[in-house]
FIPADO-323908 format. One line per field, with one value per atom (N, C-alpha, C): atom name; x, y, z; residue in three letters. Coordinates in pm, 1 decimal. Layout:
# residues N
name: [CA  ...] $
c1: [X  ...] $
c2: [Y  ...] $
c3: [Z  ...] $
resn: [ALA  ...] $
//
This chain:
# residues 96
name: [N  CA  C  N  CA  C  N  CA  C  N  CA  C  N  CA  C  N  CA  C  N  CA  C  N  CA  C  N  CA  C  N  CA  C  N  CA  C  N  CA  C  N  CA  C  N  CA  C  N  CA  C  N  CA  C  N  CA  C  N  CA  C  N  CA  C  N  CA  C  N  CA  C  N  CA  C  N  CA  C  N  CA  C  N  CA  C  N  CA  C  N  CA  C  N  CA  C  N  CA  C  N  CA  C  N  CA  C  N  CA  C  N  CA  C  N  CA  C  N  CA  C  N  CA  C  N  CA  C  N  CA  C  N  CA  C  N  CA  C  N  CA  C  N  CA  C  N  CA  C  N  CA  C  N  CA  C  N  CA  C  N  CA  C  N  CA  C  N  CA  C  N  CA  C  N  CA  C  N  CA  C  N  CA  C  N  CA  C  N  CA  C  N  CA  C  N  CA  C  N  CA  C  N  CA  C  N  CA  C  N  CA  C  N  CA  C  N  CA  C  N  CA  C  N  CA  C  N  CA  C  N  CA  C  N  CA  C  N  CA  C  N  CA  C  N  CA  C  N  CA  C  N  CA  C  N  CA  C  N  CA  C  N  CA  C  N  CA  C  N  CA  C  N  CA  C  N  CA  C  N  CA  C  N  CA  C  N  CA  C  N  CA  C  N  CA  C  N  CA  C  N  CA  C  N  CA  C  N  CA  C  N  CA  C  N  CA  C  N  CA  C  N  CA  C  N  CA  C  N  CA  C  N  CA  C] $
c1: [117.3  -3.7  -95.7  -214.3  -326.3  -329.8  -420.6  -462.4  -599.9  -681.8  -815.4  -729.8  -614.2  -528.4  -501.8  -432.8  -351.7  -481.5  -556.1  -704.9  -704.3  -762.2  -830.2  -731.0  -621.2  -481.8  -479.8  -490.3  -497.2  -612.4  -732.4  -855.8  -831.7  -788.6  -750.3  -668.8  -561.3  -469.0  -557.2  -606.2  -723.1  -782.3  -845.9  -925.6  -886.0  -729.2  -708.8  -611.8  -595.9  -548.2  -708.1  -755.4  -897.7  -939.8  -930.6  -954.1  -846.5  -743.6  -610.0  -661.5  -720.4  -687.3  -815.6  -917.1  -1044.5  -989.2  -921.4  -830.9  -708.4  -668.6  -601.4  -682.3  -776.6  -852.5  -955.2  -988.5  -1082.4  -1000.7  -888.7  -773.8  -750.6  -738.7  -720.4  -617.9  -494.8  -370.5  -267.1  -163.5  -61.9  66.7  162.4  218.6  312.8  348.1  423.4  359.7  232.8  182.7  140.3  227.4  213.2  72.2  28.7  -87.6  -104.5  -129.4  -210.0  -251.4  -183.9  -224.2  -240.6  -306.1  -336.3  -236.9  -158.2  -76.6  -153.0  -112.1  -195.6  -165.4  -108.7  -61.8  -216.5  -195.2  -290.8  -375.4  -310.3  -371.1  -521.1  -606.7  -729.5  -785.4  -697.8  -685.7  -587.9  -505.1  -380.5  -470.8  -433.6  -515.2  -358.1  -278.0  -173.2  -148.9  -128.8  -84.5  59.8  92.5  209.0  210.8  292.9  295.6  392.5  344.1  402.8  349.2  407.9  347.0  283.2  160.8  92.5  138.9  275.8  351.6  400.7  434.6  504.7  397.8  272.4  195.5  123.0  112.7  89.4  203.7  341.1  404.8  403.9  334.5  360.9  206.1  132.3  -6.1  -46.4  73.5  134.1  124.0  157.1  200.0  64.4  -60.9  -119.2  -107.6  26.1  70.1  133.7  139.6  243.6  171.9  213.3  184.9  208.4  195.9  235.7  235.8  314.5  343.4  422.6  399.3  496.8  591.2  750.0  878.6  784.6  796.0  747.7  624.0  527.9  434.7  391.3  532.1  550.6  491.5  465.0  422.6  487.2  610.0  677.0  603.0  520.2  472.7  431.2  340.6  285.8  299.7  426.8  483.3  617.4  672.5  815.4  817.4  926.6  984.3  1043.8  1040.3  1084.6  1163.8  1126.7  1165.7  1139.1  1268.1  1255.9  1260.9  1140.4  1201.2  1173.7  1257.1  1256.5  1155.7  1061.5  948.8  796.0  834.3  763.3  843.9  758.4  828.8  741.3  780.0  674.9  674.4  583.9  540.2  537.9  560.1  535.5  424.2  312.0  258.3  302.1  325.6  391.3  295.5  318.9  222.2  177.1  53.8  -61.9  -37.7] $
c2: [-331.5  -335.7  -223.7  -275.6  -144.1  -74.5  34.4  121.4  92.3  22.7  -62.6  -127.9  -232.0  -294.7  -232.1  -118.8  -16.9  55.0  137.0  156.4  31.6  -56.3  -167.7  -200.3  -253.5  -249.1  -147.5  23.2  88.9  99.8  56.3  114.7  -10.3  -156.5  -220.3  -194.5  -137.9  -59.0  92.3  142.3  275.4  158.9  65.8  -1.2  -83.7  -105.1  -169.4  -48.2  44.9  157.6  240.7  214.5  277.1  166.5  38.4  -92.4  5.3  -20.3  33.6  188.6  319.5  398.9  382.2  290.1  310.1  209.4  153.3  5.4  118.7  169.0  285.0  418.1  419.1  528.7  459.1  361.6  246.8  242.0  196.8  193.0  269.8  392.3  514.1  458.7  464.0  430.6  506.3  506.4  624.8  589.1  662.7  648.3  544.5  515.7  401.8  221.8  204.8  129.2  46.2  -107.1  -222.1  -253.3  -221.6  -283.7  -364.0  -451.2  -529.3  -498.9  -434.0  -344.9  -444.8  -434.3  -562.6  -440.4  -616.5  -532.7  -441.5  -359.6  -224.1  -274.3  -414.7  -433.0  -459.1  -459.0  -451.6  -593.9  -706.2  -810.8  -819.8  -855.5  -813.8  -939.9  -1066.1  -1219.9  -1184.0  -1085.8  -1079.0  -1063.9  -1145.4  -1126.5  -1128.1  -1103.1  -1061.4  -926.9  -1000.7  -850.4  -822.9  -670.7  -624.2  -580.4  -589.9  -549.6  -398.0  -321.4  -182.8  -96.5  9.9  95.4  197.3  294.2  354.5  478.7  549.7  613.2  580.9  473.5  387.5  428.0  379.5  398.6  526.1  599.4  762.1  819.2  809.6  851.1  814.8  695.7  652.0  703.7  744.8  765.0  960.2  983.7  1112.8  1164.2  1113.6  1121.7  988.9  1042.8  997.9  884.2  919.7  825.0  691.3  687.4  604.8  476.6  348.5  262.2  148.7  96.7  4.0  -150.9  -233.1  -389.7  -444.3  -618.9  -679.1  -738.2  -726.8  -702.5  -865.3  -854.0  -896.3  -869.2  -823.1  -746.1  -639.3  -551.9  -475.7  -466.8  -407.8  -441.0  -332.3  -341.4  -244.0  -192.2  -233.0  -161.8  -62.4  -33.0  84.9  147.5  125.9  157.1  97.4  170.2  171.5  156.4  81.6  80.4  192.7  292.5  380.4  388.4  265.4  269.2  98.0  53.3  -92.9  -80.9  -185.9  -150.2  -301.8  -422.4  -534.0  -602.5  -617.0  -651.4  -611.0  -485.5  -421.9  -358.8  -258.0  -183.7  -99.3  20.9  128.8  152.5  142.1  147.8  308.3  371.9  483.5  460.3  505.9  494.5  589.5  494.5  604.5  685.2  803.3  909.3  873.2  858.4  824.1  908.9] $
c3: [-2126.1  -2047.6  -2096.7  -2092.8  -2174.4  -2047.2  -2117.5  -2024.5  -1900.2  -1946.4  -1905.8  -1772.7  -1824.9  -1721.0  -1619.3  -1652.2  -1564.6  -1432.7  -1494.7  -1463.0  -1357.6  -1338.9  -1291.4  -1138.0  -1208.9  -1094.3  -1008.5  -1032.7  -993.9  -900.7  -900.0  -871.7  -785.8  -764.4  -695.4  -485.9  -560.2  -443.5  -413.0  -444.2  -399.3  -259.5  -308.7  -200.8  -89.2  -161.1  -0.5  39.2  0.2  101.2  204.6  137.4  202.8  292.7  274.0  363.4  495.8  478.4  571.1  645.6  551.7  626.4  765.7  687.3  821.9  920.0  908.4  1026.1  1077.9  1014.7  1119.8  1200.2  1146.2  1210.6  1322.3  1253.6  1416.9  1526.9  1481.5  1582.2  1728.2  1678.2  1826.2  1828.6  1797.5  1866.1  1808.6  1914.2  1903.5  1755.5  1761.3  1596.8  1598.6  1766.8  1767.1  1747.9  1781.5  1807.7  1654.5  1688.4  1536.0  1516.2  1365.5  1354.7  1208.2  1213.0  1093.1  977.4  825.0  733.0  623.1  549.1  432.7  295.5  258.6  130.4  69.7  -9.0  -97.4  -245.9  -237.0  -404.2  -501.4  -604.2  -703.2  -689.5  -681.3  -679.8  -617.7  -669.1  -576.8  -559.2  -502.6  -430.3  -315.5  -300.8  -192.1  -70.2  32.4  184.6  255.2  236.5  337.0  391.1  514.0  590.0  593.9  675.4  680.6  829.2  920.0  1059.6  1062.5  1027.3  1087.0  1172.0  1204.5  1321.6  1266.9  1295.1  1273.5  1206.5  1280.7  1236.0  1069.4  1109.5  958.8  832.6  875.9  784.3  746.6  834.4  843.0  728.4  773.1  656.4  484.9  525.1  344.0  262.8  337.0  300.2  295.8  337.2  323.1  178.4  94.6  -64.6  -153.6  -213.0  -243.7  -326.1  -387.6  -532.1  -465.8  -279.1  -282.7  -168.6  -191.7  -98.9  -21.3  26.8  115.0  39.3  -41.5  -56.6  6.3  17.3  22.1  -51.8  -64.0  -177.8  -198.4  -375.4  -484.9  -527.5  -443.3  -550.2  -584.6  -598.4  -706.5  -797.9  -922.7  -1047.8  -1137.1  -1206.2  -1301.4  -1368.2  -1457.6  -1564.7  -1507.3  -1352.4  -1282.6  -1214.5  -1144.1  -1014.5  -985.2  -930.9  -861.2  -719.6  -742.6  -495.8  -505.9  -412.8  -378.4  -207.1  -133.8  -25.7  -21.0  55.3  75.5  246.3  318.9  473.1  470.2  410.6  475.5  495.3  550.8  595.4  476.9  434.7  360.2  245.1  119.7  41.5  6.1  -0.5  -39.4  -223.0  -227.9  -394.2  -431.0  -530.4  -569.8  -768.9  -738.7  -868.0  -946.8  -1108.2  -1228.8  -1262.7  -1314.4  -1392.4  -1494.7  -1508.4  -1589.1  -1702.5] $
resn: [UNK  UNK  UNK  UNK  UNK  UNK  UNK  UNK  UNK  UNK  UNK  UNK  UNK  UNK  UNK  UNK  UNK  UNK  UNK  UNK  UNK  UNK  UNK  UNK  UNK  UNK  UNK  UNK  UNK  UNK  UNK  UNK  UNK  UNK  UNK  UNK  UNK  UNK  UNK  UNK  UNK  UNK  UNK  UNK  UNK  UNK  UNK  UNK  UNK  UNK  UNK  UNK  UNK  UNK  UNK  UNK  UNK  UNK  UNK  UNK  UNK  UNK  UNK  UNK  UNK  UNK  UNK  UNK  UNK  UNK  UNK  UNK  UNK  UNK  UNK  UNK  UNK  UNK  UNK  UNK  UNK  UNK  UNK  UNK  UNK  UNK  UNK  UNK  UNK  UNK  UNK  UNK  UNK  UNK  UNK  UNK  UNK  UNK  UNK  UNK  UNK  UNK  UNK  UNK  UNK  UNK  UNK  UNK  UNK  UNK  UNK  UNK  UNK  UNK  UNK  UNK  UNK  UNK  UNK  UNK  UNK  UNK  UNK  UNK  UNK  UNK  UNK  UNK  UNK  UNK  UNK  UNK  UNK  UNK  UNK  UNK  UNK  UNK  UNK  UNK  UNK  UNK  UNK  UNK  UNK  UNK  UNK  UNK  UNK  UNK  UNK  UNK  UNK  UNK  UNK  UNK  UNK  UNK  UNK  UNK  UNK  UNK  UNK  UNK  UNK  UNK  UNK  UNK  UNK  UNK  UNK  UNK  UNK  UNK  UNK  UNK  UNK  UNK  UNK  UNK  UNK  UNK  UNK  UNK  UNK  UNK  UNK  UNK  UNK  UNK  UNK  UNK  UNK  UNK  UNK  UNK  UNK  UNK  UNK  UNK  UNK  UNK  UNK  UNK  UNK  UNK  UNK  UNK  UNK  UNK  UNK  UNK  UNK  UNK  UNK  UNK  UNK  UNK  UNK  UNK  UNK  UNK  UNK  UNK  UNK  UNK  UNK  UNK  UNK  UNK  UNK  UNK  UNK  UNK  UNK  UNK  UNK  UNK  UNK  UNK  UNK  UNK  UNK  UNK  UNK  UNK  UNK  UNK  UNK  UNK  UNK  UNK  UNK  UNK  UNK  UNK  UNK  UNK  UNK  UNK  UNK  UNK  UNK  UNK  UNK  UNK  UNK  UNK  UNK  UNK  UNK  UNK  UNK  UNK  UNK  UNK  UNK  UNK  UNK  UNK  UNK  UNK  UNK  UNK  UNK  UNK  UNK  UNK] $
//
């Protein structure tokens, strides 16, 4: 995969984590409370959501490099699972 690729994919998941952090911040709701997060995978056609709790997602957004998919869209060449929770999988991006 080029670098242009990598770039692009990347700059992809930036935006739907930023879609996510203002839908958690509209929100007002406490760390327990399930909300509606759109995958963070690269695909930039993916309209699926993920149902976790605010908490859930507070922690994974903790660590800039890392984000929220649903198990299969992954993408090796750029990123690693670092945490599988069933429902979801937390992505960790490789070093550029």
């Amino acid at each position: 995969m080029d670098d242009l690729t990598k770039r692009r994919l990347a700059h992809n998941e930036k935006l739907f984590r930023q879609v996510n952090e203002a839908r958690e911040q509209a929100s007002a709701s406490s760390g327990d409370t399930k909300l509606e997060f759109v995958c963070e995978c690269s695909d930039p056609a993916c309209t699926s959501r993920i149902s976790l709790t605010v908490g859930e997602f507070e922690r994974v957004r903790q660590s800039p490099d890392r984000y929220i998919v649903l198990p299969g869209h992954e993408i090796s060449a750029i990123e690693r699972v670092v945490e599988d929770r069933g429902a979801f999988e937390v992505v960790e991006k490789d070093a550029a």
